[in-house]
N, C-alpha and C positions, 0 to 999 in steps of 0.2 A: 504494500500500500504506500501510496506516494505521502509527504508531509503535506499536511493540508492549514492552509489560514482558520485565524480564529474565527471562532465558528458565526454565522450572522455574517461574515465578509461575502462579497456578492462573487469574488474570483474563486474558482475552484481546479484546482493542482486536477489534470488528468491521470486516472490510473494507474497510466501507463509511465509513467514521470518517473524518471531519476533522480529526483530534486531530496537534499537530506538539509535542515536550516542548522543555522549555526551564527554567531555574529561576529564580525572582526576581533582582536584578539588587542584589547584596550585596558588600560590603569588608569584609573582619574588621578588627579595630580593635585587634586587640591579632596577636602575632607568631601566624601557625597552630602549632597543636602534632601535625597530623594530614597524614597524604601528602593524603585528601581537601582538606584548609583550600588544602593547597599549590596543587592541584588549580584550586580556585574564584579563587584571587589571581592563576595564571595565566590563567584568562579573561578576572580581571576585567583587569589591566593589558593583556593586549591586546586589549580592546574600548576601554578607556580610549586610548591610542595611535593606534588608528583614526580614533576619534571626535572626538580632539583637532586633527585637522589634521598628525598624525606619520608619521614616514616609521619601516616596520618591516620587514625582508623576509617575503617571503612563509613561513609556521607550517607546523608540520603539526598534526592533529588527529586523534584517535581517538571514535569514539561508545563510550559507556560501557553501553550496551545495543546488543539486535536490534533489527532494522526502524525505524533511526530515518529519517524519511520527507527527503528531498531534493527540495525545491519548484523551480518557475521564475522565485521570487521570494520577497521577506520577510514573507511574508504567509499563513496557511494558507488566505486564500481564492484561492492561487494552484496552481497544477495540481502533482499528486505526479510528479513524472517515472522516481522510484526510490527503493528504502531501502536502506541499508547496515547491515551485522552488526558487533559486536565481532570486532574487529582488522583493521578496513578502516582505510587510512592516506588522510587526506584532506590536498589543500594548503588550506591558508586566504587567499585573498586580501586580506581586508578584514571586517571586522567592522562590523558597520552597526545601526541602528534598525528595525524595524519593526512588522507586526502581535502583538497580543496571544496567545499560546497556554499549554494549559492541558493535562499528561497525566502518567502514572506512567512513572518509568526507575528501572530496577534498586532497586524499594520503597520510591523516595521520589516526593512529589507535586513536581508542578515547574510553574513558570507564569512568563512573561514577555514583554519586546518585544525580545529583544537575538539578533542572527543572525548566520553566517557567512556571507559568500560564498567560495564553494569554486569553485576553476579546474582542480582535477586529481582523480581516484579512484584508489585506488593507484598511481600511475605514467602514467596515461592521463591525457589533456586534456580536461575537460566535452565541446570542441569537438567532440572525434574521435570520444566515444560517443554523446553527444545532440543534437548540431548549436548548440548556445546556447553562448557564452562562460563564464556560469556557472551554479552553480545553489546554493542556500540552505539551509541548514541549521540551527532551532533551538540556539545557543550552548550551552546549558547541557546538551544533552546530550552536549558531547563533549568528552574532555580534550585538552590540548594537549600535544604529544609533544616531550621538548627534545631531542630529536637529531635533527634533520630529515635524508632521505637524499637522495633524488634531485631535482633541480635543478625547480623546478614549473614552467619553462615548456620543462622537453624533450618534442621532439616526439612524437606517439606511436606508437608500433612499427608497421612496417609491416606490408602483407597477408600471410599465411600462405606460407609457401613449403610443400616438402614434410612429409607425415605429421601431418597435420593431423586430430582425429576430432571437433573440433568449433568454434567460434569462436573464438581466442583469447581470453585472460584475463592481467592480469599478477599475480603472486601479490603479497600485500601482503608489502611489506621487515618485517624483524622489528623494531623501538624501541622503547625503552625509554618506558614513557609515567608520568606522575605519577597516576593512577592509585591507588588503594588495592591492596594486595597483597592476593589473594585466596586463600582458603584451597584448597589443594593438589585438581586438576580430576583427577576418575578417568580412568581411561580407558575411552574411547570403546567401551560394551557394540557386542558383535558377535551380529547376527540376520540369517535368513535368510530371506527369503519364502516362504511358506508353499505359495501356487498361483500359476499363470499370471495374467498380465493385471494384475499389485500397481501402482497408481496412487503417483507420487512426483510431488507439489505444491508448488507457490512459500509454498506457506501451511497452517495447521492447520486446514484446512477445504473442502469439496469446491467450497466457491464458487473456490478457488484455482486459478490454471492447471494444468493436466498439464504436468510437463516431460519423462518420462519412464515408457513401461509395462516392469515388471520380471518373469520368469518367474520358476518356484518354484526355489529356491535359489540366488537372486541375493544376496551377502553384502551387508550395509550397516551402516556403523559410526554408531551415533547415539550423538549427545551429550547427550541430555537425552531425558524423554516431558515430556511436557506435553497439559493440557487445551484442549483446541478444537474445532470445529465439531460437530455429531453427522452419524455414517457408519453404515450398514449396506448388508450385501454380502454373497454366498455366496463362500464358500472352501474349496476342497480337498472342496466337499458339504456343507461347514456353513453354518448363516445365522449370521451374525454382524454385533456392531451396535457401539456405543460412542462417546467423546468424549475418547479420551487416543489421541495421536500420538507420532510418533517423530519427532525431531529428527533429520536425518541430514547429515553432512558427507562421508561417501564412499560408494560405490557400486562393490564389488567391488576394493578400493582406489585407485579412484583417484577425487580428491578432484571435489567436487560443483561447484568454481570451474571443474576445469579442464573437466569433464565436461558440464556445462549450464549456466555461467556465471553462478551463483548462489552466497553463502555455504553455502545448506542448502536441503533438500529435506526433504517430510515425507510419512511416511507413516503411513495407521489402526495403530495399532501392535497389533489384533489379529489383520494379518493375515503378523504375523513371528514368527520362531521364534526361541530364546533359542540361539547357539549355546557350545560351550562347549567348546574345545581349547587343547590345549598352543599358546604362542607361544614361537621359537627366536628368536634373533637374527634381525631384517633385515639382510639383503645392503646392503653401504654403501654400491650402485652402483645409484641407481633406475633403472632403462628408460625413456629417454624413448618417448612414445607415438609410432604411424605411422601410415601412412596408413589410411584405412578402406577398406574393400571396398564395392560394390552389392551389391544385393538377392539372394538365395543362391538363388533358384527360377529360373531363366534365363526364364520363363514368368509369374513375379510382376509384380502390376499393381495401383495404390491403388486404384485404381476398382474395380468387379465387372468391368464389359464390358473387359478390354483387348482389343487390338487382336490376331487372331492373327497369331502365331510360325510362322516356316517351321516344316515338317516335317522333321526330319532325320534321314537314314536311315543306320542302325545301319553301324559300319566296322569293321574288325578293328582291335581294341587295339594298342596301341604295345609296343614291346616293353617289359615291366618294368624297375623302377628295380630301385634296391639295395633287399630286406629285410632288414633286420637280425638279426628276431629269427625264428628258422626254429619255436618249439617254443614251447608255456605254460609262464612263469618262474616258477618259486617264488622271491616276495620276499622280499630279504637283507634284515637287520637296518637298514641307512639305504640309502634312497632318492633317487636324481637322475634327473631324466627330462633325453634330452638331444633337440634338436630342430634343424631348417631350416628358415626362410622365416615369411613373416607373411603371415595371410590362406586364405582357400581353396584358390587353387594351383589355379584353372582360369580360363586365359584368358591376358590380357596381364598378365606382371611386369614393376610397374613399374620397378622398380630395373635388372630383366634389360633392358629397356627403353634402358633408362641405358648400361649397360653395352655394350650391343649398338652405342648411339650413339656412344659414347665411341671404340667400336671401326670405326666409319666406316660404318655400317649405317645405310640411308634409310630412314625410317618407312614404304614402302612392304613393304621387305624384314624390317621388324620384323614388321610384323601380317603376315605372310605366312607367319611360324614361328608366330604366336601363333595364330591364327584359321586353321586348315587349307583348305587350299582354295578362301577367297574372293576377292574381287577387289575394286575400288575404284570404286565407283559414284557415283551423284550424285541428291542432293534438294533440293528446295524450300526456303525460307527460310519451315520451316512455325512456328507460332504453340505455344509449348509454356507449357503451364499448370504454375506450379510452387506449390505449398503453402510459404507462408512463416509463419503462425502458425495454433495449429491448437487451437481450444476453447478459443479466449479470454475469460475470464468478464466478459463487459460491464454496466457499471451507469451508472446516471445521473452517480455522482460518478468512477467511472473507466471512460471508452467507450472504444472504439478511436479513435487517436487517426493522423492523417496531414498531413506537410507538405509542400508543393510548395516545395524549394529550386533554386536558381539558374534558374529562368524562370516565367512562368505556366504556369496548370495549368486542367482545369475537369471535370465530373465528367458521365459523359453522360446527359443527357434533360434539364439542364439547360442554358437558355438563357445562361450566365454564362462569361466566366474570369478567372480567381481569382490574386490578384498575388502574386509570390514570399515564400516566408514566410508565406502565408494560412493555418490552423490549421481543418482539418475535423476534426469530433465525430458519431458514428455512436451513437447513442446507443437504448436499447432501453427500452422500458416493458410490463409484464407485467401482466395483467389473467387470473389465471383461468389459462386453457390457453392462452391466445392470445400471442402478444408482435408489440406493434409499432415500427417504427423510424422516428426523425428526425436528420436532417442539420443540424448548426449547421457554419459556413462564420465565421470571423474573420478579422480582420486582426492586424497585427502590435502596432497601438493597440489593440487590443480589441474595435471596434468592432465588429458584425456584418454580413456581408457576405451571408450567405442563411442562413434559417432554414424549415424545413419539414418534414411530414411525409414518408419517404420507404418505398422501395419496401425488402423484405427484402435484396433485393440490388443493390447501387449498383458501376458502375465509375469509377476516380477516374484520367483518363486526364495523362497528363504530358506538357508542349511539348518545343518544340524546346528542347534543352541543360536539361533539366530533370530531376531524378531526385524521388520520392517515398519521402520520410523517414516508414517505418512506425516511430513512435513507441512504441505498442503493444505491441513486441517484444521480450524482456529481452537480446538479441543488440546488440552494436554493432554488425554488419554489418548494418544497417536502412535501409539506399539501395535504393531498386532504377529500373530504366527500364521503359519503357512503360506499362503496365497494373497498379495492383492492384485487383482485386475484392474486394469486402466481402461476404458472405455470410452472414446472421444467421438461427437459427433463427426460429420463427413457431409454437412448440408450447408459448406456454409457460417455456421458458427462454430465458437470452441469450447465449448462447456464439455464437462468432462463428468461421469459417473467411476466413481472407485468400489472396488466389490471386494471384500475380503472374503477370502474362499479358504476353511479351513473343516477339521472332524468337528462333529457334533459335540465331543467331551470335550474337546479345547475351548469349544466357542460358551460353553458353560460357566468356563470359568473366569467369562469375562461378563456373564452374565447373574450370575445368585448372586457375587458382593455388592452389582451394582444395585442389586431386589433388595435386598434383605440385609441385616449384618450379621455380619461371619462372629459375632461374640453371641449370637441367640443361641439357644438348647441343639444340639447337633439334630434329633429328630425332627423341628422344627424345619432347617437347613436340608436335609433330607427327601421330606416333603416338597421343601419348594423348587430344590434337584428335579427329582420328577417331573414334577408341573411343568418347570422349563421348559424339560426336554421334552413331555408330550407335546406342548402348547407350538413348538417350534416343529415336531415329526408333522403335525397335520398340517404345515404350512408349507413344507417342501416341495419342490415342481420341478424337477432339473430338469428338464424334457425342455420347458417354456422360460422364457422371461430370461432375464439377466441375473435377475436376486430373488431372494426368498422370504427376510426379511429385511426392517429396517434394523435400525441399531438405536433407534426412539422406544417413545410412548405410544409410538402406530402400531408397534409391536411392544417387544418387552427391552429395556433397555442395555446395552451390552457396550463395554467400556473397554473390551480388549485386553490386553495383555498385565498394563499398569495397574488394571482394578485386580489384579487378583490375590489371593486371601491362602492362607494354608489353611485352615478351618472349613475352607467351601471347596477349595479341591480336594480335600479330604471327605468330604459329602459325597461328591459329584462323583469321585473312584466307587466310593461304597454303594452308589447307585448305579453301575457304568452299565448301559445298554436298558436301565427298568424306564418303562412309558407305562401309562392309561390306558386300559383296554376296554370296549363296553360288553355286555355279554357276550355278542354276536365277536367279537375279536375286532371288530373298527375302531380306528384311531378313534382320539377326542381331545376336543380342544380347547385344554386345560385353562379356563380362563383364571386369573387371579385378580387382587384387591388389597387394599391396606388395611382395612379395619371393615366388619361389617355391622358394628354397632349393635350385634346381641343375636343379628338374626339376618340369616342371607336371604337371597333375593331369584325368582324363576326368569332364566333366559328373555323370555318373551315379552316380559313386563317392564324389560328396561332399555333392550334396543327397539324402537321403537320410532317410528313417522314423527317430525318436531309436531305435531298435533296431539303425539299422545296414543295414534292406533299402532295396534301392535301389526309387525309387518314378518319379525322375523320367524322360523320354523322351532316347534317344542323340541327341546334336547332334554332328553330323558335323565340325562347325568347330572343336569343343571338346574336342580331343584334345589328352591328355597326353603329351609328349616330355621329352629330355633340353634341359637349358637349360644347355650348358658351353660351353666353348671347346676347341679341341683337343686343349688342354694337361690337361685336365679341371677348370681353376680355373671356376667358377659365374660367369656373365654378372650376378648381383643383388652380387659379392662387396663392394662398395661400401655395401649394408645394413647398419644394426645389427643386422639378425635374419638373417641371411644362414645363421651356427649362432645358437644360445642354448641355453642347459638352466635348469633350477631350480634353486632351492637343495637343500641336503640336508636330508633331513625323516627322523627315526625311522618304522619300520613302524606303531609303534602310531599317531602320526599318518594318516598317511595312510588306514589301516584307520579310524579311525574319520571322518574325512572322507567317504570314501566309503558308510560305514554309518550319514551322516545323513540321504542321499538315497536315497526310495524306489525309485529309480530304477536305481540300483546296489549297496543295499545284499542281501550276503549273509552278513548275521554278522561272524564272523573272516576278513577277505580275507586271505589267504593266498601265490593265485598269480593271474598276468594271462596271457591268450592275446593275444598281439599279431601272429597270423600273416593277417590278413583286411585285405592292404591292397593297394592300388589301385595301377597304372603305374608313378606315381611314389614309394611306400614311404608313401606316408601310409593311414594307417588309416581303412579303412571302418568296421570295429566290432572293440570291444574286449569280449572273455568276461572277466567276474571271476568266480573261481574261492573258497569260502569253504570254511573249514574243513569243516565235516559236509557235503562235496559240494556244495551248494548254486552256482547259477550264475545271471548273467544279464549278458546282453548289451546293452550300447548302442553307438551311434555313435562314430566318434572325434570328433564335433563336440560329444556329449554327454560326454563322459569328459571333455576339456576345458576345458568350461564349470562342470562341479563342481569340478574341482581349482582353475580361477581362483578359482572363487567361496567356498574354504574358506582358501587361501593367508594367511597373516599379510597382513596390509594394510603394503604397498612392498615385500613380495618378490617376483620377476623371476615373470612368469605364463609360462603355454605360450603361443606366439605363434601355431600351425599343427598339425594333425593330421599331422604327421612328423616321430614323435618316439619313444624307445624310451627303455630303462635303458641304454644303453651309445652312445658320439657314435657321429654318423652320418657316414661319410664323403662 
């Protein structure tokens, strides 16, 4: 990513730019009278100290703009590896000499030879995210922070345990930095997306990765528009075009670090809506986030052809949970929804899981409450294609980029392999309609080890003890084993699909630390072994498609090689080849969940038309029961979301939250029917009832997702569709 001006500047550094900022290389001569003077006397003395042969502990440093680029070296003719935002906390190792560079930061011109070496980003070790010891950053755009906090050579936090919804991030510590005091930042405009399918990018222009597709009334708090790329697109029916973006840092509240591991994301900003509501006090207690759920279609597959799903034939219902609410409320003046559980609430809870473990229960006897009926069978050690980057914008000056760490490596149909630390370049050239690709191959000197024309799609196979570092990828979780495939278009453009192709046990074990934590009861762990590996066997298709699944929350999330645990490959042996079977011997497709709040939930009653009809087929294994103990305490009670509610919101809020979606607006909401709910108390669909009569119905998965998506940004959301105006016992 190229260095880009402070943010609101109307100029924007093209992608493709070599550009690294930095400012002449100056000592005031008289005392500063200015925090900036201060500012530049603290770089200069401590590149002075470096250079001199001086001993200094290791700085911290802040960039005084967005996207200032982070090299492999001090030199802009050396590789972008990442850019940092204002109020990323860098350690400084060393201050050094190098190449010349020349760009705009925050409205002033800046040119010079004087670098950082940087050993840590926020709190993390260069090592742990990019594989290099360090990496380089133009001096003069960043100020030097005089409160340094955490220790720069602490190790960096380990692999995820549980409740995990995406790679971890460490938030930057807050310091005081020398700095110019800036005049007082608004706060962050609140819009909502307009239609289905909203593109949220690494950058202001569609050359940018996707990091993220957003449906219509997905909230997002941006901190600036700005000028960038030109976009046009159909919305809601309209054609729509322009060259002004949305700066965004959160997404439904919760922030874009923690969410996709980025400062910001950005979107055409004409395809968001301006929203405009009261904001109450935040709750001083944010939720932390948990686990994520798979794919919500029991029958969902990335591909077109999946593989068929048993057929499961219709059973009689379980006996009902608690409903709470028997009649349509007319709502009182303040508002609390009170709720159980997180997640869908069909299949295995994890938590109940937990609990069940805790309570002396073998993972055999767990999935045997969760999964009705099945039995414990056995597969192959079959080859599962996982999507690890996906619409990669490739160009000559940034390709996909991949390292063979700890052994050789070699790429096949080539005669060659390729020594540890070798550096391959997948690199695309467009002509017209056409796009073709070549392979450059280096070494760790530079030199070149293979260069050539290549085929649109290459596989870059890994030796023994060897894993490959997808550099490419804004994830620190960028190890993986086996196989990755490169997949380049050839229409034309250069977007690239990356497919990790590895055994089904390998790919496990990138996948339960990132479910679950590897410190829960081993039966626990076990179970959810299993589940994995069924929930991924019925997804398989090698015959069709490219991949099988994602390495998201469309499927189950899988973090590679760096997330892995001895405790969960320890499971995962002791389960090696056991899957879900249904009587008949048919796969099954082991859906899971975080918490299901006392009592799960029937297939049918929760994937479901945004209306609320039920659309999908009865699976016999995915019946809802009670999930208690004798005593009636809930097997998940060990949950943060075990109960929860919201905060308390005035009528007119809510009423108008609801009346900015066309989806549920009917004027003056008034009263709610909340009697249309499923086994376990959770809501198939909810009627809003509006003054002049008026009514309409949608899903409880829909009701939900509006009230998340209008909620003040870090007050407590709804975690589950079972949830009422009054706690649920």
């Amino acid at each position: 990513m190229a260095a880009g001006p402070e943010e609101g500047h109307a100029l924007r550094v093209p992608h493709h730019a070599a550009l690294d900022p930095a400012a002449p290389r100056t000592i005031p001569r008289r005392r500063p009278s200015s925090a900036a003077a201060l500012s530049a006397l603290a770089a200069a003395l401590l590149l002075f100290v470096f250079s001199s042969g001086g001993t200094l502990a290791a700085t911290t440093a802040s960039p005084k703009c967005d996207a200032v680029n982070l090299r492999t070296g001090p030199s802009t003719t050396y590789t972008k590896k990442t850019s940092v935002n204002t109020g990323a906390v860098l350690t400084v190792a060393a201050a050094v000499t190098g190449g010349s560079y020349a760009t705009t930061c925050a409205g002033v011109s800046m040119s010079g030879t004087s670098w950082y070496r940087f050993s840590a980003i926020n709190g993390k070790s260069v090592a742990s995210l990019y594989g290099l010891t360090y990496l380089y950053g133009a001096s003069k755009l960043f100020s030097a922070v005089t409160a340094p906090t955490a220790s720069p050579t602490r190790a960096p936090t380990a692999a995820p345990t549980a409740a995990l919804t995406a790679p971890p991030t460490v938030a930057p510590t807050a310091v005081p930095t020398s700095a110019p005091t800036a005049a007082p930042t608004p706060a962050p405009a609140t819009l909502a997306a307009t239609c289905d399918s909203v593109n949220l990018r690494t950058g202001a222009g569609t050359t940018y990765a996707i990091k993220a597709s957003v449906v219509a009334g997905t909230r997002v708090a941006s901190v600036a528009t700005i000028s960038g790329g030109a976009w046009s697109t159909s919305c809601a029916g309209k054609a729509l075009s322009g060259s002004t973006w949305l700066k965004i840092d959160a997404v439904n509240g919760v922030s874009t670090t923690t969410a996709y591991g980025v400062g910001f994301v950005y979107g055409a900003s004409g395809l968001f809506t301006a929203i405009a509501t009261p904001t109450p006090t935040p709750s001083p207690t944010s939720a932390p986030t948990s686990t994520p759920t798979p794919s919500l279609d029991p029958g969902a597959s990335p591909d077109p052809s999946a593989s068929p799903g048993a057929s499961a034939s219709p059973v009689p219902s379980a006996t009902p949970g608690p409903t709470p609410t028997p009649n349509p409320v007319t709502l009182p003046a303040t508002i609390t929804f009170y709720g159980r559980g997180y997640g869908h609430g069909v299949g295995l809870s994890q938590y109940g899981a937990k609990g069940r473990a805790l309570d002396g229960q073998t993972a055999e006897t767990i999935l045997a409450h969760y999964y009705k009926g099945t039995t414990i069978g056995a597969m192959s050690n079959s080859t599962v294609r996982v999507l690890v980057l996906q619409s990669f914008a490739a160009t000559s000056t940034n390709p996909v980029q991949v390292y063979g760490r700890g052994a050789t490596w070699s790429i096949d149909g080539i005669a060659k392999t390729f020594p540890v630390d070798a550096r391959l370049r997948f690199t695309p050239t467009v002509s017209g309609t056409t796009t073709t690709w070549k392979v450059l191959v280096t070494g760790t000197d530079g030199s070149t080890l293979y260069s050539g024309a290549s085929a649109s799609s290459i596989r870059i196979r890994s030796g023994a003890g060897t894993t490959l570092q997808l550099w490419s990828t804004p994830s620190a979780y960028d190890r993986f084993r086996s196989v990755l495939r490169l997949i380049g278009n050839t229409n034309g453009t250069s977007l690239v699909n990356v497919v990790n192709e590895l055994p089904m046990e390998s790919y496990l074990r990138g996948v339960v630390p990132a479910e679950i934590s590897a410190s829960w009861p081993i039966e626990s762990i076990k179970a959810q072994a299993i589940a994995a590996r069924s929930y991924a066997e019925y997804r398989l298709h090698p015959t069709t498609g490219t991949y099988d699944v994602y390495n998201d929350t469309r499927s189950q999330v899988y973090l590679g090689y760096l997330a892995e645990k001895t405790a969960t490959n320890s499971a995962i042996t002791a389960t090696a080849g056991k899957v879900l079977r249904t009587s008949t011997g048919a796969k099954v497709t082991a859906l899971f969940h975080s918490s299901d709040g006392g009592w799960t939930e029937n297939n049918e009653n929760v994937f479901t038309s945004s209306t609320g009809a039920k659309t999908a087929g009865v699976y016999s294994y995915l019946r809802g029961s009670s999930d208690r103990r004798p005593d009636g305490t809930s097997y998940d009670s060990s949950s943060p979301y075990a109960t929860w509610h919201t905060n308390t919101y005035t009528l007119a809020q809510i009423q108008a939250w609801f009346a900015a979606d066309s989806r549920s607006n009917v004027g003056t909401l008034v009263a709610l029917d909340l009697r249309n709910r499923g086994v376990s108390g959770r809501l198939i669909s909810v009627t809003l009832i509006g003054a002049n009569g008026t009514t309409k119905q949608v899903s409880g998965a829909v009701f939900e997702s509006i009230f998340n998506a209008h909620r003040p940004s870090g007050d407590p959301s709804m975690r589950s569709t079972l949830f009422d105006l009054i706690p649920i016992p």
